[in-house]
C-alpha positions as CSV (number, residue, x, y, z in Angstrom):
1,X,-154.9,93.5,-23.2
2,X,-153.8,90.1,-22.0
3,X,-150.8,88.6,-22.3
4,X,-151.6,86.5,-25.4
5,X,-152.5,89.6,-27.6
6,X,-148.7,90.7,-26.2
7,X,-147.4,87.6,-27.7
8,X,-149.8,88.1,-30.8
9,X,-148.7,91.7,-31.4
10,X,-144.6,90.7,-30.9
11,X,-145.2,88.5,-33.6
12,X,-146.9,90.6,-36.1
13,X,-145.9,94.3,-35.5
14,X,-142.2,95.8,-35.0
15,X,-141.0,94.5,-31.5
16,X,-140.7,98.4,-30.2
17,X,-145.1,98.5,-30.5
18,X,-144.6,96.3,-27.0
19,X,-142.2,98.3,-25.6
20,X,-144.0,101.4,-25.9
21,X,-147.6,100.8,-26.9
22,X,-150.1,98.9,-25.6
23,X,-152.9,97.6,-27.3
24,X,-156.1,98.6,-25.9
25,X,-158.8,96.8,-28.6
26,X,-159.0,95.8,-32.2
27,X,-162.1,96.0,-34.5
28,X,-162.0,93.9,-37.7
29,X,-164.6,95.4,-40.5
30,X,-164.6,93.3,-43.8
31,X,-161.4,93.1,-44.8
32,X,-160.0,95.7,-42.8
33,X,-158.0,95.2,-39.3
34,X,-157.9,98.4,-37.0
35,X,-155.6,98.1,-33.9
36,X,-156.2,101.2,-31.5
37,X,-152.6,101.4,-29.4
38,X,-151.7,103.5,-26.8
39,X,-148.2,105.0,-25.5
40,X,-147.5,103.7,-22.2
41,X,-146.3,105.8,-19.4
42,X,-142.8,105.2,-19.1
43,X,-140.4,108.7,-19.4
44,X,-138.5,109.3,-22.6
45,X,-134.4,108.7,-21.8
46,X,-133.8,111.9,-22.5
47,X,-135.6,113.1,-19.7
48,X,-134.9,111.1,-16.9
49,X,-133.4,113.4,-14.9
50,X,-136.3,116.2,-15.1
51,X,-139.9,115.5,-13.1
52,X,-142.0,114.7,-15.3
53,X,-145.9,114.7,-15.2
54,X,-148.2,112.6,-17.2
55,X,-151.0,115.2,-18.9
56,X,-152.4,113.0,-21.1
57,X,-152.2,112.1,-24.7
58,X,-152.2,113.9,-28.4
59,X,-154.9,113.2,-30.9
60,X,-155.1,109.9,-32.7
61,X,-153.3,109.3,-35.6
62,X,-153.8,106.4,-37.9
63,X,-151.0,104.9,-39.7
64,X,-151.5,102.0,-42.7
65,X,-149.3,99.2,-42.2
66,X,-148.6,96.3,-43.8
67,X,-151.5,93.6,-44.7
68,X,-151.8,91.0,-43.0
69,X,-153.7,87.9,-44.7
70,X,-155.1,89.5,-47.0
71,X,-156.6,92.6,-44.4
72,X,-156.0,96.1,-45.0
73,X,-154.3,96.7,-41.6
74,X,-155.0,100.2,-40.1
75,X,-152.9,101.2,-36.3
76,X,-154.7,104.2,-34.9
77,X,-151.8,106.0,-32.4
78,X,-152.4,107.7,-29.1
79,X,-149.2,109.3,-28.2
80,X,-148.7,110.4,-24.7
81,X,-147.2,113.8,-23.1
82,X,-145.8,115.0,-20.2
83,X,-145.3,118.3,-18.7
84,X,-141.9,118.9,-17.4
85,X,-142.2,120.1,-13.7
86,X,-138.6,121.9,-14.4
87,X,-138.7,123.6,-17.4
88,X,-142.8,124.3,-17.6
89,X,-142.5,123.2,-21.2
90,X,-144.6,120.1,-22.8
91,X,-142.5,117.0,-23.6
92,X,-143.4,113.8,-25.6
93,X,-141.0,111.5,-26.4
94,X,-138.1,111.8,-29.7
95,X,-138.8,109.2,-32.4
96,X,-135.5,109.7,-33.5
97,X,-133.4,109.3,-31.0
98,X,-135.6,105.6,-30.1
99,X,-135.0,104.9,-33.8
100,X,-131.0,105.1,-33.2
101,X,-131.2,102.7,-30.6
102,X,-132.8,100.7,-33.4
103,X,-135.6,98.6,-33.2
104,X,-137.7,101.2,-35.0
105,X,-137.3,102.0,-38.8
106,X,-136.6,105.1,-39.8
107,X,-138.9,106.0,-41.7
108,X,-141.7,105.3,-38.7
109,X,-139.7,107.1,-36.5
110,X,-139.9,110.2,-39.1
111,X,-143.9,110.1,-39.2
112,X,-144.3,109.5,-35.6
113,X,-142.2,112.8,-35.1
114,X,-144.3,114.5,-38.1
115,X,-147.2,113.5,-36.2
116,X,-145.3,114.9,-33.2
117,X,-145.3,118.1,-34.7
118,X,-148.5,118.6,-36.1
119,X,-150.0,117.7,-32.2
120,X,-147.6,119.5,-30.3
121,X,-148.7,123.4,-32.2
122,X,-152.2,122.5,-30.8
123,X,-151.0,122.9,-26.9
């Protein structure tokens, strides 16, 4: 999206959604907001050192957030994953250790590596 729905998003979702999501569309239905984002491309820390190959992306999830004005506000999730070149093994990146950097809560951090879970015995 363009670089005023960056500014938008910065100003109504946790700061860490622009550093590792991108907003690819919303739909607003009624009284309900649905804002579709997807993991960008950029190699977890943690594996910086291995080669690591873009294979596309998990299955949506779809988190409730906060409203917003009075809208139910609904984020549907596209996480990436990589296969590392190294080890043969599928990688995506550790909620947890983003969250101790801190920009994240906690408690997102732990469903986005739930979510993490439940994709990653599909492959």
């Amino acid at each position: 999206m363009d670089n005023s729905y960056s500014t938008l998003i910065k100003l109504i979702l946790p700061e860490f959604i622009e550093e590792y999501f991108e907003l690819t569309t919303f739909k607003k239905e009624g009284e309900v907001l649905h804002l579709y984002l997807k993991e960008l491309n950029i190699i977890p820390q943690e594996y910086k050192e291995n080669k690591l190959i873009s294979k596309g992306f998990f299955e949506e999830i779809t988190v409730q957030d906060f409203p917003i004005r009075g809208n139910h506000v609904f984020l549907h999730i596209t996480r990436r994953r990589w296969l590392n070149e190294d080890s043969g093994e599928v990688v995506y990146r550790d909620w947890d250790l983003v969250a101790k950097g801190t920009r994240i809560t906690k408690e997102f951090a732990a469903f986005l590596k739930e979510m993490g879970r439940y994709a990653s015995s599909e492959y």
